[in-house]
N, C-alpha and C positions, 0 to 999 in steps of 0.2 A: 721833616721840615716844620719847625716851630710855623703856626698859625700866623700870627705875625707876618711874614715871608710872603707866606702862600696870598695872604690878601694883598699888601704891597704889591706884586708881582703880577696879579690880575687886574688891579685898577689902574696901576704903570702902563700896561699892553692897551687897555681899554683908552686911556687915556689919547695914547698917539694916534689908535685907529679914528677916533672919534673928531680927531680933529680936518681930516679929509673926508670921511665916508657919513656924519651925522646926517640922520631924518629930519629935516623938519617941518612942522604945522603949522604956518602964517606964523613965519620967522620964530617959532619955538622950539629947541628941540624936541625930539620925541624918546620917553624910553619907557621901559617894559620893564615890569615888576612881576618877580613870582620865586616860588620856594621849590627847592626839591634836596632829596637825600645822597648823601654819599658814602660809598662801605670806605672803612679803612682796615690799615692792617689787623689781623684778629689776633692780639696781644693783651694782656692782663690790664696795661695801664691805662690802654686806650679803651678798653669794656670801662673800666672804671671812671673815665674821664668822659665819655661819650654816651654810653650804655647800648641797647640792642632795643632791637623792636621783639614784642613777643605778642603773640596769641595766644590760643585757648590748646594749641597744637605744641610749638617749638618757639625759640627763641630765633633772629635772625643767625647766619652764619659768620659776620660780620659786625664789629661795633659801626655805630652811623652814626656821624652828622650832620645837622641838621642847616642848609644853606637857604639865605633870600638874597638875592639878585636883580643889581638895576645895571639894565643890558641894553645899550644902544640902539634902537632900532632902524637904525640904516646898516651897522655893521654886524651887529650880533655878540660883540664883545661887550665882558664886565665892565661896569662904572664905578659900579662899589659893592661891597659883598660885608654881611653880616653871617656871622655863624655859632652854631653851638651843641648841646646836647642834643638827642634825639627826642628826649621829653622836653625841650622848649616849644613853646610854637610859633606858629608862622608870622603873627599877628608881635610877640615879642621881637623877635629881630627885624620885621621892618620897621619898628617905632624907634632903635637904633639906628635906622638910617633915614629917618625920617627927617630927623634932626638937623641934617645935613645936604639934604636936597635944596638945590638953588630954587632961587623965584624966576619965572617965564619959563615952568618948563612943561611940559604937557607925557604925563605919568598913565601910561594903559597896563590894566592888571587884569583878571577875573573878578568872579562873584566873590571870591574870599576877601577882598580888599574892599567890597561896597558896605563899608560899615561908617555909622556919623562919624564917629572922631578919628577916623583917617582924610575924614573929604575935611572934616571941620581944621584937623589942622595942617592938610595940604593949601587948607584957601586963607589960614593963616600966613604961611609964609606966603603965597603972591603967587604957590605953583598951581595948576591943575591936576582935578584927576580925572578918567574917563575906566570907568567899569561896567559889567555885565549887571544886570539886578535883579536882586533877590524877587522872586515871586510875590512874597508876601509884604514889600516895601512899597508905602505912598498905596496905599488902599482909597483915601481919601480922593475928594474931588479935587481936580488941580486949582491952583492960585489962578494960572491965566495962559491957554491957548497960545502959542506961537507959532504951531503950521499943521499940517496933517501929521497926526499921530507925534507931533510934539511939542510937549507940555510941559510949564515952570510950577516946579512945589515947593513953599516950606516944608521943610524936613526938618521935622520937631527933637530934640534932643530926647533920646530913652532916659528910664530912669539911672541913679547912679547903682541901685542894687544891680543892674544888667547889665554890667559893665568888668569886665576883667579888669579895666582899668579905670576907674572910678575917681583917683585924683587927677588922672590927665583931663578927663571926659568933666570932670566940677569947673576947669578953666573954661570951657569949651560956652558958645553963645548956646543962647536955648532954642535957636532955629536956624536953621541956614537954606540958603538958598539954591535950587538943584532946578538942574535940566534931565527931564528924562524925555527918551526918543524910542519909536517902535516900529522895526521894519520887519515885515517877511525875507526871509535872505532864498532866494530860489536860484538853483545853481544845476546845471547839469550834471544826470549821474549822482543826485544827491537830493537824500529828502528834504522837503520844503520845510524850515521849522522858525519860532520868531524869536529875532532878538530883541531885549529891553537894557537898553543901556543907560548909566545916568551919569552924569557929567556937571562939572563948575563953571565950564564953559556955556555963560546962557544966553550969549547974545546970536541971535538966530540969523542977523544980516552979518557979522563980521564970523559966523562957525555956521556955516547951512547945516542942514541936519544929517542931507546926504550925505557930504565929505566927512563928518564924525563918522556914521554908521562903516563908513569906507575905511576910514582908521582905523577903527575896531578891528 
């Protein structure tokens, strides 16, 4: 099945579900960003077209490709789908669909997506994004308080040597503006641990911090 096809095919489906079953957050929709792998058949042209994962051990059984996925979050189905070699990464094909994501929409990924110049040019086009953060991110003291355990920062643009992507990241402003929120999530049957999440959504009366955290 040419490539071509197979993404057609999934954004088609995605498409119809989304129009009855969409999530959304103070009239936004909601959708879910993330990557994972897929074996295909184990053929010459497809090793060569795809390649394999290897270790220090064996190579995989199967050539992979490598998929990122913007997935409805009220239905579960594809929106749009980027794919490629197994050595591409994750951060390359969502920048292929980045391009293409509407304004008002409200974008939840993990920690792999809390990086500046995704939030920087998510809040360029008009979308949000709301991610898990990195440990070592906003060390500094916050800009200004907006409620228990959440807090508004400049988020200083890295250098361009730090950057995979360095001409995208040079358009990019030299600070942006970021809501980071910290809750203990305590749940039955389940150890206590905390989330730190950060978010473009920074107004704390029209996005309380609880219903974000509840997003998540």
């Amino acid at each position: 099945l040419p490539q071509a096809v197979f993404k057609w095919a999934a954004e088609h489906a995605g498409r119809l579900a989304t129009q009855s079953g969409a999530r959304n957050f103070h009239a936004m929709p909601v959708w879910l960003a993330d990557g994972t792998t897929l074996r295909t058949p184990n053929t010459k042209a497809l090793e060569n077209y795809f390649g394999r994962s290897r270790n220090a051990a064996r190579a995989s059984r199967s050539p992979l490709l490598r998929l990122v996925l913007l997935v409805c979050a009220g239905t579960g189905a594809v929106l749009q789908l980027a794919s490629g070699a197994y050595a591409t990464s994750e951060q390359a094909l969502f920048l292929q669909l980045l391009e293409t994501i509407p304004a008002r929409i409200v974008l939840v990924a993990d920690r792999g997506y809390a990086s500046f110049l995704f939030f920087a040019l998510m809040h360029r086009r008009g979308a949000h994004l709301l991610t898990r953060l990195h440990a070592e991110r906003f060390t500094k003291e916050p800009k200004r308080k907006l409620g228990d355990r959440d807090t508004l920062h400049d988020w200083a643009r890295p250098a361009l040597s730090q950057s995979k992507f360095p001409e995208l990241l040079e358009g990019c402003a030299l600070t942006l503006e970021v809501r980071v929120i910290e809750r203990q999530i305590v749940r039955k049957g389940y150890r206590t641990w905390t989330l730190r999440i950060v978010t473009t959504l920074t107004d704390p009366v029209l996005y309380p911090a609880d219903e974000l955290v509840e997003l998540y």
